[in-house]
N, C-alpha and C positions, 0 to 999 in steps of 0.2 A: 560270484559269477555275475548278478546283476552289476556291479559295479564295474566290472570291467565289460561288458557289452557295452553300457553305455559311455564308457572311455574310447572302446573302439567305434561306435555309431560317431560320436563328437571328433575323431581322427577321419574318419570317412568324408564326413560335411565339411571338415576343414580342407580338405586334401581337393574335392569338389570345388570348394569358392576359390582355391586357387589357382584351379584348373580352367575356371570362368574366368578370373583375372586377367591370368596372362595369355589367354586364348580372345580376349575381347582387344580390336583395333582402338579403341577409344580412350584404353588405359594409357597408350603410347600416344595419343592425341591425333589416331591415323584415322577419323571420321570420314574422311574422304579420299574417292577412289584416285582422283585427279585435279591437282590444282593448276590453272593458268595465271599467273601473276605478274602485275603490271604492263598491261595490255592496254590500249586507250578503246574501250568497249564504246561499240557504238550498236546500240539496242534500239530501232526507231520505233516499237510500239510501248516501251518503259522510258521513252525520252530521255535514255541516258548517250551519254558522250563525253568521257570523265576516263582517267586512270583507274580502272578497278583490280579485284581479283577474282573468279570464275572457277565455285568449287564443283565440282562432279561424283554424284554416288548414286552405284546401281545405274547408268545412262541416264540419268536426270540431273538438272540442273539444278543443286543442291543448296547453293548460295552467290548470289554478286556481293561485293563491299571491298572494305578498305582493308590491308595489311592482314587477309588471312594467314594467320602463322606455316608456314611449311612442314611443319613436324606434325600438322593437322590431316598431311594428305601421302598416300604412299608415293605416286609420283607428282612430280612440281614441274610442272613447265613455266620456261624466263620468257614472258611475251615482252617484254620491255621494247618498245621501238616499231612496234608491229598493233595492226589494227585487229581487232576482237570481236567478230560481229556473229549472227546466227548462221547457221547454213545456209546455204542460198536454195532459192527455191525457182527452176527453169518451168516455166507451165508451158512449153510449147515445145515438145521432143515427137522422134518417131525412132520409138525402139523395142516394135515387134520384133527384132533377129529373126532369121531363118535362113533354111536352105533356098526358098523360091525365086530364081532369076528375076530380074526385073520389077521388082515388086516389093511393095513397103509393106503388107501383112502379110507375116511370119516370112520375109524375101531380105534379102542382099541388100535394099537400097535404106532399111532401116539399122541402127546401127550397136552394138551392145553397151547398155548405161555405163557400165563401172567403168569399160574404155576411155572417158570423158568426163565422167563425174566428179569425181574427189578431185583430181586434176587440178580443178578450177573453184576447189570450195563449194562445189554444191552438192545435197546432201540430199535433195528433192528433185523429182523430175516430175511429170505430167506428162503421156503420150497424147497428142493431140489426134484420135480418133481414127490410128492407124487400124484398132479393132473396130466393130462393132457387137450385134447381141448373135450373130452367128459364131461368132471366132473368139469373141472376147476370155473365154473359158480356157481355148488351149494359148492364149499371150497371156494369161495370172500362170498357167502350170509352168510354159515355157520360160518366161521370162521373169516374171515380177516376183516368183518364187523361188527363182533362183540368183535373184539379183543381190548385191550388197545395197546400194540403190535404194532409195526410199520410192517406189515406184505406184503415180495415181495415174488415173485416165481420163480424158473424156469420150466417153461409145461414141461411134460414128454415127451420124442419121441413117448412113445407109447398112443393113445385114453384112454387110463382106467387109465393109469398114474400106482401107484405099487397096482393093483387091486388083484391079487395073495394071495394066501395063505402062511403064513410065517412059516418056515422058508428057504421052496425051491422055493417061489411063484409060487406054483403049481396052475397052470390056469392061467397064466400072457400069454397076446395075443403074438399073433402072428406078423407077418410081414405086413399081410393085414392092423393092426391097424395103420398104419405109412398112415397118410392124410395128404402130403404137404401143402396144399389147406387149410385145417379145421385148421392147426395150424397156419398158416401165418393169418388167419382171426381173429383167437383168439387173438391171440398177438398183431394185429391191433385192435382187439375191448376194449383191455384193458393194454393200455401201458403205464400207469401207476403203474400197478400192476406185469405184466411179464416181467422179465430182463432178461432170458436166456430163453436157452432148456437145455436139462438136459440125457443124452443117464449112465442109470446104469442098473445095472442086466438083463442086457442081454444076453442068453445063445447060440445064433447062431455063426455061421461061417463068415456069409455074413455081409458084408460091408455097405448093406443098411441102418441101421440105421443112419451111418455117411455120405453118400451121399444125404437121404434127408435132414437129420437135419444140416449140411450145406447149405445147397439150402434153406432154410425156414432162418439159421441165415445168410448167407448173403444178403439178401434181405431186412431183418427186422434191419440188422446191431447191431446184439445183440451177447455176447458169448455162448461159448457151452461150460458146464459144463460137463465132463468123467470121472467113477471109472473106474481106471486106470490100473487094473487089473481085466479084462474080462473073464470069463473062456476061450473061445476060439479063443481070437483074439490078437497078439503077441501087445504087450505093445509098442514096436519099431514103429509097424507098426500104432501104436495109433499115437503116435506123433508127425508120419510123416506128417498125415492129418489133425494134430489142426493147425490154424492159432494164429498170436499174440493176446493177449489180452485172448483166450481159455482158461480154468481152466482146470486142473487134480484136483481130492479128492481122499481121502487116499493115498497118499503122501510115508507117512511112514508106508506102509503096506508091510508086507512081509507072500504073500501064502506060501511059500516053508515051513517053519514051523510053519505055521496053518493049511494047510492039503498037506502035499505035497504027489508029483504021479510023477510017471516015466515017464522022458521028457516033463515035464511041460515048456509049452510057455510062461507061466508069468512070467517076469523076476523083481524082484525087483529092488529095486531105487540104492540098493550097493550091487556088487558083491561077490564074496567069496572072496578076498582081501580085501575088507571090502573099497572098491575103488567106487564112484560114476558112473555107467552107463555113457560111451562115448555119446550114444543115448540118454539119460536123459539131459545131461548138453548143448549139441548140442538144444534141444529142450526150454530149460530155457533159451539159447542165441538169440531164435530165436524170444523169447517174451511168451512163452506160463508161465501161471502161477499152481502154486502148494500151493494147500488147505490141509491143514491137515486132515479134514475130519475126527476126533477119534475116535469118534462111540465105538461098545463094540469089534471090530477085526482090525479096521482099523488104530491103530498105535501101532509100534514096537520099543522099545529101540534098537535093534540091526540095525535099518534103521537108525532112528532119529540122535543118536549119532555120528557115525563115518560122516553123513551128514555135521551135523550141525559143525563139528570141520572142514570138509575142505569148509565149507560159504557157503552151498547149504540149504539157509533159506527160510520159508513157505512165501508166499503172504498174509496167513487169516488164519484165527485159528477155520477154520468151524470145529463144531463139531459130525454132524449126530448126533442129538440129538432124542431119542424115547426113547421107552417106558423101554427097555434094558440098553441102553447105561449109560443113566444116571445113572443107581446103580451098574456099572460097574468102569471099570478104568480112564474113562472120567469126570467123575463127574459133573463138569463144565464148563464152559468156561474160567473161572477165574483160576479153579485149571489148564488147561491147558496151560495159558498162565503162569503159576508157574515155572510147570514141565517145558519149555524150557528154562529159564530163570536159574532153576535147572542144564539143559546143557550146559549151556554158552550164553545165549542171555542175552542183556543189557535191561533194562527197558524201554527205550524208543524205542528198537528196537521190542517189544512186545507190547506197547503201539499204532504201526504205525500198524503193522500187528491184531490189533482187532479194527480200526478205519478206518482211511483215505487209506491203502490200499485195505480195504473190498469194501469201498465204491467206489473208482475207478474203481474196475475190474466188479463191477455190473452196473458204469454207472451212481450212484448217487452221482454227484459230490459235492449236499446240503447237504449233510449228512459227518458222521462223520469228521465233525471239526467247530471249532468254530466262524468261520468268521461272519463278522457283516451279522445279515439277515439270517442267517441259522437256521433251527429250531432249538431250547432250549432242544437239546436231551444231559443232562450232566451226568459222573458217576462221584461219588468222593469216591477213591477207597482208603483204606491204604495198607500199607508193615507190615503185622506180619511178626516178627524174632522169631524163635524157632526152632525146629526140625521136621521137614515134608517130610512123603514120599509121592512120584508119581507111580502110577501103570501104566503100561502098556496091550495091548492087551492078553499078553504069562502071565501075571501071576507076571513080573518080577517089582523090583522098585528101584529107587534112592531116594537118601535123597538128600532134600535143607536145607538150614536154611531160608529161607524167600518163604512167602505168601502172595498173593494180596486179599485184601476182600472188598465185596462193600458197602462201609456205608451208600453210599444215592446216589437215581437216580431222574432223573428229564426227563418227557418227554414231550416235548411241551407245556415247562415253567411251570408245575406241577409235583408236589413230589409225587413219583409211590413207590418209596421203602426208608426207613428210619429205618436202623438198629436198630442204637442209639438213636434216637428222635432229629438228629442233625439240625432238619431243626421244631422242635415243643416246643413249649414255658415252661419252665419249672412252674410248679404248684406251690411247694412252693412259689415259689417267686411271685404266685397270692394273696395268703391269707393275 
């Protein structure tokens, strides 16, 4: 009796390790959940730019290198010919959705992420302060919780966030809305979610929005995002009081001819010399960073250009994306990064500025780029060559010959967008 128990224990254990066997992926050499292979990765915070392969397990980014075997991963995608970069990361959206007319928090004129997102390779959005610490609670239940979307914020300075009526936000509060207190508790109750404060259309004289919202971001050690042309408060004197790491948006915006007035204090980014602001360039040295912000008024070829040819280049390619914008001159994200590229930027110098320096100046340093362990946020983007115009804010455009488009997205280690079926099994070749 004892000898046969233990013939049948030794039949059990055996019958077990085979059952581990051939129930373990790694036996069949299927370690990974998804492999992209021979793709020319361009990673700007691991300075690669090189034919790699891009293993994926569990939504993390598993492994980069050379001729990972196929038979290593259940599915294989052929990137051959196509560019391999991180997600993109847009830090300048308004996508509270809602039913409310007229209105960018929880209203119509803001727009749903997914509708736009994968679309273009981006895998990260940033609302640029469409909530604030009154409303912020029902845009995470509404929106950012039910989004595919990788969805961050900056809270508004003001309680209601852009509660106003568009297009003068007529009824946007007042000064009293400004609750040091109420936003530092926010941003402590969800910081995960809010990465900045965010001070735009604002129509006062007074200072206070930037004295509290200061006081609230150094405390919380977060930046402050400013549209950088305020009606009434001198751009110089903006600049003076960002700190490093601070964001401007719309960048390349020029008031003067989109509504100009006698003795206007706005001053754009280039002079009537067509020369970059002393007090602009002084401020870039000093660390503050510059968002494109597109939007449907917020960039100008007459800014951009003379810019860009003497090196005064964007941080992030935010686009103010709503409900306008996008069937305006902005289009996309992707057509934006064209259109500079159009001007004189290099590929991977476009490629840096919608990735890993998004993701720094928000603070998320797991994001955009591919490092082992980062989530599996990928675009695989090609270069059409042809003939392509860029519009502008004014109306105006240049031609490029070359176009970025996004053939397939992948957001924590899932296929969210597939132009061409590049990453779906072809049929024929089932029957």
């Amino acid at each position: 009796m004892k000898h046969r128990n233990i013939v049948f224990c030794n039949a059990i254990s055996f019958a077990l390790l085979i059952l581990l066997v051939v129930s373990s992926p790694d036996v069949y050499g299927q370690q990974y959940d998804l492999l992209i292979q021979k793709g020319r990765v361009i990673d700007p915070k691991n300075n690669l730019d090189e034919v790699l392969d891009i293993a994926v397990k569990d939504g993390k980014i598993a492994k980069a290198g050379k001729n990972i075997p196929s038979e290593q991963a259940v599915k294989v995608i052929n990137a051959k010919g196509f560019l391999v970069t991180p997600g993109l990361i847009n830090i300048h959206t308004h996508v509270f959705v809602g039913s409310q007319p007229n209105t960018f928090a929880d209203g119509v004129l803001s727009v749903s992420p997914d509708d736009f997102s994968f679309r273009s390779g981006i895998t990260t959005v940033v609302d640029a302060g469409t909530s604030g610490w009154r409303n912020f609670p029902l845009f995470k239940k509404q929106v950012i919780d039910q989004s595919k979307t990788r969805i961050l914020s900056f809270l508004n300075i003001f309680g209601a966030g852009l509660k106003g009526e568009w297009p003068a936000l007529k009824g946007f509060p007042g000064l009293d809305d400004i609750d040091s207190n109420q936003m530092s508790e926010m941003i402590k109750q969800y910081p995960d979610y809010i990465v900045g404060i965010v001070i735009g259309h604002y129509h006062g004289k007074e200072w206070t929005p930037f004295d509290k919202g200061l006081r609230v971001a150094n405390d919380r050690k977060i930046p402050i995002m400013v549209e950088c042309l305020l009606p009434e408060l001198p751009y110089e004197g903006i600049l003076d009081r960002l700190r490093p790491g601070d964001i401007v948006t719309h960048a390349y915006q020029n008031v003067a001819e989109r509504k100009p007035k006698p003795n206007d204090i706005r001053k754009p980014l280039v002079n009537e010399e067509g020369l970059i602001q002393p007090f602009v360039m002084k401020a870039r040295d000093k660390g503050v960073l510059f968002d494109v912000g597109h939007g449907g008024a917020g960039f100008w070829f007459s800014q951009a250009v003379p810019a860009i040819r003497q090196g005064f280049l964007p941080n992030s390619f935010g686009m103010d994306l709503h409900r306008f914008s996008m069937n305006a001159g902005m289009k996309d994200m992707l057509n934006i990064m064209s259109k500079f590229m159009a001007i004189g930027m290099n590929l991977n110098e476009v490629i840096a500025r919608a990735t890993w320096l998004p993701a720094k100046s928000i603070q998320q340093y797991n994001l955009g780029n591919l490092s082992e362990g980062a989530p599996a946020d990928i675009a695989l983007l090609s270069i059409e060559q042809g003939k392509y115009g860029f519009v502008d804010a004014g109306g105006f455009k240049i031609e490029g010959n070359q176009k970025l488009q996004a053939e397939l997205t992948i957001r924590d280690g899932k296929i969210v967008w597939d132009l061409n079926g590049i990453g779906a099994q072809n049929y024929l070749n089932t029957q």
